[in-house]
N, C-alpha and C positions, 0 to 999 in steps of 0.2 A: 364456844371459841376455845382454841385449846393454848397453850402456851406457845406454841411455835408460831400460832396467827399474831399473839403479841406483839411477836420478839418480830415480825417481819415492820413495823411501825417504827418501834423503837429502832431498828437495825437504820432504817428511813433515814430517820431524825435524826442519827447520830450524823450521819454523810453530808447531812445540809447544814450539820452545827459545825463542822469540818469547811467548810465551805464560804460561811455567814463571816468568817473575822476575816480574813484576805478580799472580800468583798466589798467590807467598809470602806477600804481606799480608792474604790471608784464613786466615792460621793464628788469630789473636786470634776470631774471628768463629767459627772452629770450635770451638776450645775452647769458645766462649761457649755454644755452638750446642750441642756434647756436653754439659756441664753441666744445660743445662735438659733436653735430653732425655733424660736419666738419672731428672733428679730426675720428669720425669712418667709415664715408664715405669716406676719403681722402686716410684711413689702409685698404682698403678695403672690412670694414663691410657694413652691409644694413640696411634699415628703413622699417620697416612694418608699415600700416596704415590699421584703420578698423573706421568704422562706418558704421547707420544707415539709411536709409532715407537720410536727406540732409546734414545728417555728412558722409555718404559715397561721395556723390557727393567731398565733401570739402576734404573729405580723396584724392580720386583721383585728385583735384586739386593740393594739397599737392605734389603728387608721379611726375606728369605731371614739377612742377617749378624745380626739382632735376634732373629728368633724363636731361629735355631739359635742362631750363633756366629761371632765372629769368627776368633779362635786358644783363648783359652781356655775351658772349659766352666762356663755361670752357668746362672740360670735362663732361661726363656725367656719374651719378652716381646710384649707385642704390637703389632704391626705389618701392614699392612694394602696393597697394591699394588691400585688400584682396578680397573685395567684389569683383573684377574689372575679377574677373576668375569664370566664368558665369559655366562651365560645372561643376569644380571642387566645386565650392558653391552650386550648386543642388544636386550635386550628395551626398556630404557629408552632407546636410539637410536632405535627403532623407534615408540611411543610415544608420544616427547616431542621427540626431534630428537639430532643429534649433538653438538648442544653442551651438554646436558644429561647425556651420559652419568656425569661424576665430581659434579658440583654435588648431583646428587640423591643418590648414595650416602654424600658429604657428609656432607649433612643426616639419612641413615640412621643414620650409623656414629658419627658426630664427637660429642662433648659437652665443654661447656662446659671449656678448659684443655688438652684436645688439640694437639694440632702437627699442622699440614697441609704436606706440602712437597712443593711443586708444579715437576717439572723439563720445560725446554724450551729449545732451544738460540736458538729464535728471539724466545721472549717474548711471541710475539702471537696464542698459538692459544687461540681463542674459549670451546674448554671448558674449557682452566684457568683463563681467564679468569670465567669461568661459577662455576668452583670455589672459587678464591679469594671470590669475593663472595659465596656461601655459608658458607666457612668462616667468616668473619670474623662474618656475621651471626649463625654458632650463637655465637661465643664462644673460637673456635678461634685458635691462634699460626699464624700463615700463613709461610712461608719459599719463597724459592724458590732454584733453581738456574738460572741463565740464560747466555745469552750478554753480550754486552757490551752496558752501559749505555747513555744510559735506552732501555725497551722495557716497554709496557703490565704486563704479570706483575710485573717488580720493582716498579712503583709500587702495584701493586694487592694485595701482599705488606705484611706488615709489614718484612720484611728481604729481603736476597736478595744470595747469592754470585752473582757475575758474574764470567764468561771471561774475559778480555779477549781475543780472537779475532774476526776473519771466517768463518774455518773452521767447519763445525758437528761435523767429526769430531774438532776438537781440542777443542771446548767440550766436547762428551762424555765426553772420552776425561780428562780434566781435572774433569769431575764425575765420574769413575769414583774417583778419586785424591780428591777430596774426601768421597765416601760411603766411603770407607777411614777416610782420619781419622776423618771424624764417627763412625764405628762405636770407633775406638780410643779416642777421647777418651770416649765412650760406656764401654767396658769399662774404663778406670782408676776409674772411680768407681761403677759395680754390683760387688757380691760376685761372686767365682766360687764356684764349687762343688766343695767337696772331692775330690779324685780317690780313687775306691772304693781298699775295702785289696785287699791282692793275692792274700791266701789266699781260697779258697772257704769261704763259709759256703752247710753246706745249711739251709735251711728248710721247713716244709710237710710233706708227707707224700709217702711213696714206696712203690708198687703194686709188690710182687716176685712174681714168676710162679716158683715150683716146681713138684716131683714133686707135693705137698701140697697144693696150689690156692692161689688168688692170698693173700696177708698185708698188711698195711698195716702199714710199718717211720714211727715221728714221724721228721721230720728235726734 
């Protein structure tokens, strides 16, 4: 490894430490942010997520921490990563065009009290932009995840975290850190779920094979 492989880490690091202290004051805005989406996940609304490239990936990270879990085990909730429905995002590209592919599933999926939260590290990609102005028209809480302020998506949001970066791998990498909290602020206030007792209980019925041909033992 020679020195200049270093220094491309360190170069890294230094952009995310740049970054890390104007990002601290989007703690209040997450909590804010876990709160309501507890309480509409909880009434049984849903979260749509959309993104691009490796804000789709993060979108789908996002959808994966709700339904499953974060650390501890609750119930599971719903949550939706738009890109993540391969036949129906073709088919509606194809169709209707690419800037239609989240707006229309949108207006499929979304009902009235919903949360849409639309990530993008540049802010000005036409089908979230697309989405957003669907979401908003069914009735839906619009949020985004963005890079640094102003840029089309955050105004066309109701709210929206923003990076404060140039970089788009540290705006990513910094919403990765924010779909964290938002998941933990999220699980301080859903139940968990009892963890099973630790002896076996049988149940049901059980098929024994002997000399004597098969019996049915209750469990």
């Amino acid at each position: 490894m020679t020195a200049t492989d270093t220094g491309v880490l360190a170069g890294h690091l230094s952009l995310l430490a740049e970054a890390l202290l104007p990002f601290r004051a989007s703690e209040q805005l997450l909590a804010r942010w876990g709160a309501e989406l507890a309480g509409t996940l909880s009434g049984g609304g849903r979260l749509l997520v959309a993104g691009n490239g490796g804000s789709a990936a993060e979108a789908q990270h996002l959808t994966a921490e709700l339904v499953g879990k974060l650390r501890d085990d609750r119930e599971p909730y719903s949550a939706i990563a738009l890109h993540a429905e391969t036949s129906a995002l073709t088919a509606i590209g194809n169709d209707y065009g690419y800037d239609e592919i989240f707006a229309r599933q949108v207006r499929a999926h979304g009902r009235q009290g919903d949360i849409l939260l639309l990530m993008s590290t540049s802010g000005a990609s036409p089908n979230l932009l697309a989405a957003a102005r669907a979401g908003r028209e069914a009735g839906l809480r619009c949020w985004a995840f963005t890079g640094p302020t102003p840029n089309p998506l955050a105004e066309a949001c109701h709210e929206a975290l923003a990076v404060a970066s140039p970089e788009s791998q540290v705006v990513q990498e910094l919403h990765l850190v924010a779909t964290h909290v938002l998941c933990e602020y999220v699980d301080r206030i859903l139940p968990t779920v009892p963890a099973p007792p630790t002896a076996a209980v049988r149940t049901g019925v059980e098929v024994v094979l002997d000399g004597g041909g098969p019996r049915v033992e209750a469990g």
